[in-house]
TIVOPA-227852 format. One record per atom (N, C-alpha, C): residue number from 1; residue in one letter; y, x, z. Coordinates in pm, whole numbers, plus 50000, padded with zeros to 5 digits. Each point is the difference from the previous one (the first is absolute). Layout:
SITE seq type     y     x     z
SITE NUM    A     Y     X     Z
...
! end
This chain:
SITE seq type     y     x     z
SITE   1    X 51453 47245 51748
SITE   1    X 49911 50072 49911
SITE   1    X 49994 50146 50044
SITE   2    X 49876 50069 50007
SITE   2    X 49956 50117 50060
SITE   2    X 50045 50074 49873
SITE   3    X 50050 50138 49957
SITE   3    X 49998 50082 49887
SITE   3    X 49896 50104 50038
SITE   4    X 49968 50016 50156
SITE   4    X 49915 50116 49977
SITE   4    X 49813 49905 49953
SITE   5    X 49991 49905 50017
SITE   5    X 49863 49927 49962
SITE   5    X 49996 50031 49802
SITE   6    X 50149 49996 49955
SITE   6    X 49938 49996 49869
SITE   6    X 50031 50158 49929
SITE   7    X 50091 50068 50096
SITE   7    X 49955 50139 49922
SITE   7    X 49924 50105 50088
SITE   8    X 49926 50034 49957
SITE   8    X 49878 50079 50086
SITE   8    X 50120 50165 50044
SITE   9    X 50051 50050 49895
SITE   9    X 50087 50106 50022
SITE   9    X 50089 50005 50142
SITE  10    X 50069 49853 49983
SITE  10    X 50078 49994 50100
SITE  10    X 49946 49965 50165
SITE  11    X 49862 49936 49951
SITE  11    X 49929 50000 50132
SITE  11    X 49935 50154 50023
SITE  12    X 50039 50115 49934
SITE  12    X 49916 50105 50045
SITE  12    X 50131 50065 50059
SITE  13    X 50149 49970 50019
SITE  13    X 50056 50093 50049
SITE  13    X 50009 50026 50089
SITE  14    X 49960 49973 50109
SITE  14    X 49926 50059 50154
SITE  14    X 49927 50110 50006
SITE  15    X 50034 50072 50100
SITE  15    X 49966 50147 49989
SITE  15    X 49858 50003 50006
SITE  16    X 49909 49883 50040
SITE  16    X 49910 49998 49972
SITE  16    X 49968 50017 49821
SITE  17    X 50028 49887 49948
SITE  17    X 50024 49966 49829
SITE  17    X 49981 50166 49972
SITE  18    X 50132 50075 50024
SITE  18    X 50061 50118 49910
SITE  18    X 49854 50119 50005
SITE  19    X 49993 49993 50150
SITE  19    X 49861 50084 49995
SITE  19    X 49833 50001 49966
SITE  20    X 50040 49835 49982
SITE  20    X 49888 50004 49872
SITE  20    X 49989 50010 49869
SITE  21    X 50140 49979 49971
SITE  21    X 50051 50021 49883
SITE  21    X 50003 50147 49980
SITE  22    X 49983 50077 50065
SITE  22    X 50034 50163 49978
SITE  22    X 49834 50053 50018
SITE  23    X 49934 49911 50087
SITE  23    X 49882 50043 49986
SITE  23    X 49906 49976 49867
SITE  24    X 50056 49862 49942
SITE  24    X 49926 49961 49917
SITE  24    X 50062 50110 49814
SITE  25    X 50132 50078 50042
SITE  25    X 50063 50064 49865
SITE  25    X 49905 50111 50023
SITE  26    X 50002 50073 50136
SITE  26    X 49908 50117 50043
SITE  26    X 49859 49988 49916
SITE  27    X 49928 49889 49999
SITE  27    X 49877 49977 49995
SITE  27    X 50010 50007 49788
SITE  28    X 50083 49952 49957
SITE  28    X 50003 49995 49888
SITE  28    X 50054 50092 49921
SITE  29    X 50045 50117 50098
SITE  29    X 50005 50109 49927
SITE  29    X 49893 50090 50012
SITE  30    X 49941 49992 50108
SITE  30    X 49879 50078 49983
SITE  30    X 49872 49947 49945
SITE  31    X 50022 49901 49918
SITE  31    X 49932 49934 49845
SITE  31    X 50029 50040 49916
SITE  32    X 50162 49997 49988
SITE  32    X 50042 50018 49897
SITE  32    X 49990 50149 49949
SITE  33    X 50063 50057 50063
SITE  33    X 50012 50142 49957
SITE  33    X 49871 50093 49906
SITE  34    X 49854 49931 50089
SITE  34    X 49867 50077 49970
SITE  34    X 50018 49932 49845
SITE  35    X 50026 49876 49996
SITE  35    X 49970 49949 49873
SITE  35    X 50065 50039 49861
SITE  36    X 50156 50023 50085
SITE  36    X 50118 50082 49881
SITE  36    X 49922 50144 49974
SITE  37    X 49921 50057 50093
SITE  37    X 49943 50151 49943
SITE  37    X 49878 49926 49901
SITE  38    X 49929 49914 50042
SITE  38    X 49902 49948 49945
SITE  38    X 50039 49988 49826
SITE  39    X 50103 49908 49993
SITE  39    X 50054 49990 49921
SITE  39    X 50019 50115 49899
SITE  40    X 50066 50056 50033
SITE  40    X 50048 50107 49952
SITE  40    X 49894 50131 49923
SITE  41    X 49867 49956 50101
SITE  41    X 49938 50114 49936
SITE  41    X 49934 49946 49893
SITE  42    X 49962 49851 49969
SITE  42    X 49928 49959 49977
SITE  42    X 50061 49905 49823
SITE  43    X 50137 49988 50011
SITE  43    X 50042 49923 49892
SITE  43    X 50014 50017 49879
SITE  44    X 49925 50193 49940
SITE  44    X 49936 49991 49890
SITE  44    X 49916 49947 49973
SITE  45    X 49909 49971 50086
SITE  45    X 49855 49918 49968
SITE  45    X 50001 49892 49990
SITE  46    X 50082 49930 50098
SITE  46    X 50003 49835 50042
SITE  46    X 50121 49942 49856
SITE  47    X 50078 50098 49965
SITE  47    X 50067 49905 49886
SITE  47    X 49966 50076 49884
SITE  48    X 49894 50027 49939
SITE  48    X 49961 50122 49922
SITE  48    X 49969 49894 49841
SITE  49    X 50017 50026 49926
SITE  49    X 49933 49921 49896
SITE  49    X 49844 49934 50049
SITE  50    X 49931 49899 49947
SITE  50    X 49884 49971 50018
SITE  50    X 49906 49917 49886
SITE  51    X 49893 50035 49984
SITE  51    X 49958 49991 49909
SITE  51    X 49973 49842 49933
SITE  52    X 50018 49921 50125
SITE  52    X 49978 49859 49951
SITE  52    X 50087 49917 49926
SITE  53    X 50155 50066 50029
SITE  53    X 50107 49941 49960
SITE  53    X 50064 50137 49898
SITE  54    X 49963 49983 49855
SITE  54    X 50062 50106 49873
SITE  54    X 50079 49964 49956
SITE  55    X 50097 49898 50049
SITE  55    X 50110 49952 49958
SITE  55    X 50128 50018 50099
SITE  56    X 49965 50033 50073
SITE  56    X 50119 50072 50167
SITE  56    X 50097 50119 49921
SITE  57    X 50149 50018 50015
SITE  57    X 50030 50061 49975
SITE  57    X 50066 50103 50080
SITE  58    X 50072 50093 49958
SITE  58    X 50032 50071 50124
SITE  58    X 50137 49906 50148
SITE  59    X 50036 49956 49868
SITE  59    X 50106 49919 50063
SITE  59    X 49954 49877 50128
SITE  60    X 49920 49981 49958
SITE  60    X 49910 49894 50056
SITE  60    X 49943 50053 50112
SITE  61    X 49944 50120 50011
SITE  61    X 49892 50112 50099
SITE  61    X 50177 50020 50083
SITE  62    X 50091 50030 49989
SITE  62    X 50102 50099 50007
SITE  62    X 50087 49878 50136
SITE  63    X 50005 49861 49952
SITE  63    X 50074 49879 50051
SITE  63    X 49891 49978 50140
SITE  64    X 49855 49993 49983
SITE  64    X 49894 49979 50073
SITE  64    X 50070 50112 50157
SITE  65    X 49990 50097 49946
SITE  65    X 50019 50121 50104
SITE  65    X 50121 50013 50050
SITE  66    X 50126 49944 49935
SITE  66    X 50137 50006 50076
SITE  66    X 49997 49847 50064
SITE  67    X 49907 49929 50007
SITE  67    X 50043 49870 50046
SITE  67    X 49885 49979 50147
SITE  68    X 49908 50050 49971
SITE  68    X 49904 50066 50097
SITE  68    X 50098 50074 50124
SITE  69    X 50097 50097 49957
SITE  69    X 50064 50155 50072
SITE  69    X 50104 49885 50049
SITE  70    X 50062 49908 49949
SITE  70    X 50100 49889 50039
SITE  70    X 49959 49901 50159
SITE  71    X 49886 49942 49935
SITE  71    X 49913 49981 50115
SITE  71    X 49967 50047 50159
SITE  72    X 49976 50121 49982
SITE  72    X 50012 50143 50083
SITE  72    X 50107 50039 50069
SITE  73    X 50088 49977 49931
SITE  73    X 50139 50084 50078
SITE  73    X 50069 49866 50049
SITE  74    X 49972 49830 49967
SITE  74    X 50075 49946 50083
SITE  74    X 49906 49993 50138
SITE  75    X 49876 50000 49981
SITE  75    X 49935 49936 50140
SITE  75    X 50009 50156 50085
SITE  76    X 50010 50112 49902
SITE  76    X 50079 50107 50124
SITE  76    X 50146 50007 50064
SITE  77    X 50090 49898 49917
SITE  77    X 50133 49993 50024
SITE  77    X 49968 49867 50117
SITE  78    X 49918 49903 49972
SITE  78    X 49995 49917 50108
SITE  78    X 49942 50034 50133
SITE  79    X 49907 50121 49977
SITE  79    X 49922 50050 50121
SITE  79    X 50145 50087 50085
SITE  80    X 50060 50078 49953
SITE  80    X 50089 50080 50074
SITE  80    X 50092 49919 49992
SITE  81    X 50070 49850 49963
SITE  81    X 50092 49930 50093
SITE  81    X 49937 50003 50116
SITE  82    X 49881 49905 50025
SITE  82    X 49936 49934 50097
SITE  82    X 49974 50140 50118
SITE  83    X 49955 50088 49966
SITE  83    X 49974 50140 50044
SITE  83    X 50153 50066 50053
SITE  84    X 50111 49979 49967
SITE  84    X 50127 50044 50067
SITE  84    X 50154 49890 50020
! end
């Protein structure tokens, strides 16, 4: 039985593997990052009260936006494994 056929990880550890793997963290931080400013400038508006839903509370608006920012910081924690 092959182990590198069924885990893709372990078939990337060839220095080939690693440097695409570093190319591909590279590439996803320079997504990521524009989007964390994106983010950032933008997440009064995007989690703002809205008029369709008068039953949203703050708590509710408040969970939306830390789970959103949760989101964010792992696929940047996964971009800079892959990236170093």
């Amino acid at each position: 039985m092959n182990l590198t056929y069924f885990s893709p990880l372990l078939a990337q550890m060839a220095p080939e593997g690693l440097l695409l793997m570093r190319i591909v963290g590279v590439l996803g931080l320079l997504i990521l990052i524009p989007t964390g400013v994106l983010l950032w400038k933008k997440q009064d508006q995007w989690f703002s009260r809205c008029a369709d839903t008068p039953s949203e509370t703050s708590g509710g608006l408040l969970y939306g936006r830390v789970q959103t920012w949760l989101i964010y910081l792992g696929a940047l924690h996964l971009a800079l494994w892959f990236a170093l």
